[in-house]
N, C-alpha and C positions, 0 to 999 in steps of 0.2 A: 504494500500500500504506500503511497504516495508519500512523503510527509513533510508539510508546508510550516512556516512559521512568517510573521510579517509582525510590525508594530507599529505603534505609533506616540509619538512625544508630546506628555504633558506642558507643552511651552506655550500654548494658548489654547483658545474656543476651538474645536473643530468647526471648519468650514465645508461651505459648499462644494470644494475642490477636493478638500478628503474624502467628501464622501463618495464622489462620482468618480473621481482618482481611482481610491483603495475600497474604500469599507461597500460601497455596496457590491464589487465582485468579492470580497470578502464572504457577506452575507450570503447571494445568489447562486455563487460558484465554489469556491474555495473549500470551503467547511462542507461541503456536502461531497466531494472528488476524492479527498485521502483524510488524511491524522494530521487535523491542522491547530495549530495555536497561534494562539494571536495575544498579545501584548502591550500594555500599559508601559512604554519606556521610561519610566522614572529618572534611574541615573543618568540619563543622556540631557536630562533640565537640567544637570550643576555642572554643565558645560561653562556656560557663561554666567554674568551676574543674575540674580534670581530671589523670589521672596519667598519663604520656605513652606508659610501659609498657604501660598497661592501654587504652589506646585502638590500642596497636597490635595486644595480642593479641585486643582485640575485634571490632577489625576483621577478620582472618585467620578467628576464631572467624564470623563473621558470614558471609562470604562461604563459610566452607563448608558453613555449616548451609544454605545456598543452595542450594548443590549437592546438599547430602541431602535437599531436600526436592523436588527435581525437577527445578532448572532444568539445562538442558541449553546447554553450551556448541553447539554444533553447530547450536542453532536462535536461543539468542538472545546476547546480547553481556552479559558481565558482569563488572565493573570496580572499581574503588576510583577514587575522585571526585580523589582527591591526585595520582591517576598522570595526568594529562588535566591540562594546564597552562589549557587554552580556558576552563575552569569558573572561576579566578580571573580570566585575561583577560577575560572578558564583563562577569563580578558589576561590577569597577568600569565601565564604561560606562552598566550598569543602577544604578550608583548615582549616577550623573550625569546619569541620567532619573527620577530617584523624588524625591520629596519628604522630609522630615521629617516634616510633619503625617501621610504617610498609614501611615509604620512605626511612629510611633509608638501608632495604633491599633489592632496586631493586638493579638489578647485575650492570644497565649500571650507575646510581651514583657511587657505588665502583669503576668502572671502569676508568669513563670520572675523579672523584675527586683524585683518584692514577696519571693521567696521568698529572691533573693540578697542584699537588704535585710536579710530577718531573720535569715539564718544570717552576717550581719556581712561580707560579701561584698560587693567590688565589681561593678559591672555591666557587664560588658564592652561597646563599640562593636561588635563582630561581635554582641552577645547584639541589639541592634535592627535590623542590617543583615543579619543574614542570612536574612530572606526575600529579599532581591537578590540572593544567595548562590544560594537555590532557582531563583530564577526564570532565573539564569544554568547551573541544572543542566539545567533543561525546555528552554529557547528554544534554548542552542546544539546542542542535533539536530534542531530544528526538529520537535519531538515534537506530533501533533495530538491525544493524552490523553496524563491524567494520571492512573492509579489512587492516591486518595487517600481517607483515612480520613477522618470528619465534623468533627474538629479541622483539618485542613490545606487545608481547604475555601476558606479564606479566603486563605490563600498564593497558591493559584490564583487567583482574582480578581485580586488583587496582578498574579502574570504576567500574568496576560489583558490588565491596564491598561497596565503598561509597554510591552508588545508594542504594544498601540494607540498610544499616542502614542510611541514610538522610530518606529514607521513614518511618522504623522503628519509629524513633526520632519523624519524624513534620509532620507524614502522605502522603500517597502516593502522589509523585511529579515527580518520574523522571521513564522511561523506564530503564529497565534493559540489555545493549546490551551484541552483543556475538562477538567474534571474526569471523572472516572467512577468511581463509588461500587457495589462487591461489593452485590449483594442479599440476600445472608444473613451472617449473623453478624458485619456490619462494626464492632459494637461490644462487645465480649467484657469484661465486670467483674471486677473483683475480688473474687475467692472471700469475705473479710473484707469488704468497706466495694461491695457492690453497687449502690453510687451513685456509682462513681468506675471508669473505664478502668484494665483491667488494663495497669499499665504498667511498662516497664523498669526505669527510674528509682527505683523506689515506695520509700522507708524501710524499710517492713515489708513482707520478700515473701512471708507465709504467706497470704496473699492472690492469691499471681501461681504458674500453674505455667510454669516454664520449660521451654525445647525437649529440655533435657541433662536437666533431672531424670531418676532410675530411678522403675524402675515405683513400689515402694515410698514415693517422695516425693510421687508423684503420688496417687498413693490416699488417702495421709494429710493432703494441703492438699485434697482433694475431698470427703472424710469429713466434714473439720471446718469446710466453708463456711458462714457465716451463712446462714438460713432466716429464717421469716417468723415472725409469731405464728395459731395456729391450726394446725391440722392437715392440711386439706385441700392438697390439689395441685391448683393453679390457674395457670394461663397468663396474670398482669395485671403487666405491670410496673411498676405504680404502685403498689397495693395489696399487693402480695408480689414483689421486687425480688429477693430469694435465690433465692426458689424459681426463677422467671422464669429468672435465672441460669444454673441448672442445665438447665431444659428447652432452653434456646437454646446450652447446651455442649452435649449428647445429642442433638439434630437438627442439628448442623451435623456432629459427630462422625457420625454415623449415616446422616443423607439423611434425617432425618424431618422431622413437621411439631411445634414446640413445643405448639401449644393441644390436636392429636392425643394426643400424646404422654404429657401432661397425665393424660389419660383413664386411662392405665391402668399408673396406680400411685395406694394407698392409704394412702401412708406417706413422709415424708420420708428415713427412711433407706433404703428400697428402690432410691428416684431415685438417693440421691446412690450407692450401691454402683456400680449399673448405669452411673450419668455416669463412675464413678470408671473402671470397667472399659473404657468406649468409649473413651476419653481414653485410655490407655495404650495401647489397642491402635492407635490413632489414629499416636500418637508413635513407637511402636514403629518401624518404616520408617525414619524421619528419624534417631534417635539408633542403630541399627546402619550406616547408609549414615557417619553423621558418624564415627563409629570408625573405617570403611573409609578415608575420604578423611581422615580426619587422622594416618592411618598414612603417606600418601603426600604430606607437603609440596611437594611438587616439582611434583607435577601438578596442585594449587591455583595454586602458583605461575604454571605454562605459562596454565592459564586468564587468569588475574588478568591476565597478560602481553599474551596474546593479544587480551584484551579493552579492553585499555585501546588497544591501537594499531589495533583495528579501531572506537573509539569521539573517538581523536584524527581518523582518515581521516576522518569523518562533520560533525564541529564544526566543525574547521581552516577549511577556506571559510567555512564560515557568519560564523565570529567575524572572519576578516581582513576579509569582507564589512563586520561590522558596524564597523568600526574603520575603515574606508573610509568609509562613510557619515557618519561621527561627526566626519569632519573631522582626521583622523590622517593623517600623511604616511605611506604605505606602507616597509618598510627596503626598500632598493637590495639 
């Protein structure tokens, strides 16, 4: 059987773009095809600066916007990364196989460590190691995909290497996974700056709808999304980036096709009404289920619970495995 693992990082509200991104193949796909677990990234929040408060209620908030949006404890395992001690256990072994030169080349450390640069921030040692971090989330289930978005593409590689030479080195120990990238709407924009991933994080989020938004906030960051110059409704993402935007919200919300789609609207505000409406109705489901299940901490709890000790039973080997191989005295 198959076995999948993917995650997602308490460092803001999930958005529209995660959901469409990751969590509804998640839901729809994933969890039903093999032995999947999916994950609350905790430690990958004290990457950067961070409010300790707000990373716990994010996480809570995260994991049950999980459950509203479909995943089912009963068919797949799902957990917070912090309750599972293996995921620290491993990270340092994998960083006793990884280099300096090759962390220093992922794009999103240059990226996030310029940005903590400029807001006069230091740069923390987990902000360059934790893709070792990642790749001790993948390897210790022995996960053979990885559902990842076109950014974390390269983390993957990263695992796939380390995996290769840790087995090289101390004898086959780990699965070697692959990525696997959603076919539609794996990259969802921002309402405002259409040349940039709708993201968590963003400074300005009239740009981003999030999961919790009401309908009312939804319609009004969808009303006032950047467009193109011209008039026409056309399907190019290069030449018209806004519009584009909106046709690829409206066929992933709908099951349609965007360049179809395209076809039969005369008008830029007609698109974005009708995007505005599909979208709502879209969310609708996730933010009354999230009501439901945030009325009942308790049984978030039991989940989170139950998931973490059926995702410790699954690692435990693998990792005392790899700690064996690596030349550690087993404890008596």
């Amino acid at each position: 059987m198959t076995r999948i693992f993917s995650g997602v990082k308490p460092t803001g509200h999930l958005t529209l773009g995660n959901y469409l991104g990751a969590v509804r193949r998640w839901v729809e796909v994933d969890q039903h095809r093999g032995e999947a677990l999916f994950s609350v990234v905790d430690l990958h929040a004290l990457t950067v600066e961070h409010d300790p408060a707000r990373v716990r209620r994010l996480s809570r908030q995260a994991a049950t916007l999980l459950l509203a949006s479909g995943l089912d404890p009963e068919v797949c395992t799902l957990f917070v990364q912090s309750h599972v001690d293996e995921h620290a256990r491993l990270s340092y072994l994998l960083e006793c196989t990884a280099t300096d030169g090759e962390l220093r080349r992922m794009i999103q450390y240059k990226e996030k460590s310029v940005r903590a640069r400029e807001a006069g921030q230091g740069v923390r040692l987990s902000l360059l190691t934790y893709p070792v971090l990642m790749a001790a989330d993948i390897l210790a289930y022995g996960a053979d995909e990885v559902p990842v978005g076109e950014d974390q593409t390269q983390h993957v590689e990263l695992t796939r290497d380390l995996a290769v030479r840790f087995n090289q080195r101390y004898g086959h120990t780990f699965t070697v996974p692959k990525a696997t990238r959603p076919e539609v709407a794996a990259r969802v924009m921002d309402l405002q700056d259409p040349s940039s991933k709708m993201g968590k994080s963003h400074e300005n989020g009239a740009g981003i709808v999030y999961l919790l938004d009401d309908a009312d906030t939804v319609r009004r960051k969808v009303m006032r999304a950047v467009t193109d110059s011209g008039r026409e409704v056309e399907y190019d993402r290069d030449a018209k980036p806004g519009v584009a935007n909106l046709l690829d919200l409206m066929a992933a919300a709908t099951g349609g096709d965007p360049e179809e789609l395209a076809g039969a609207y005369a008008s830029y505000g007609a698109l974005k009404k009708d995007t505005a409406d599909a979208v709502v109705e879209l969310l609708r489901p996730v933010r009354e289920r999230h009501a439901e299940l945030a009325a009942d901490p308790g049984f978030v709890d039991r989940v989170l619970k139950e998931g973490a000790e059926r995702a410790r039973g699954t690692a435990r080997p693998l990792v005392d495995r790899a700690y064996r191989a690596i030349g550690l005295l087993p404890a008596a």
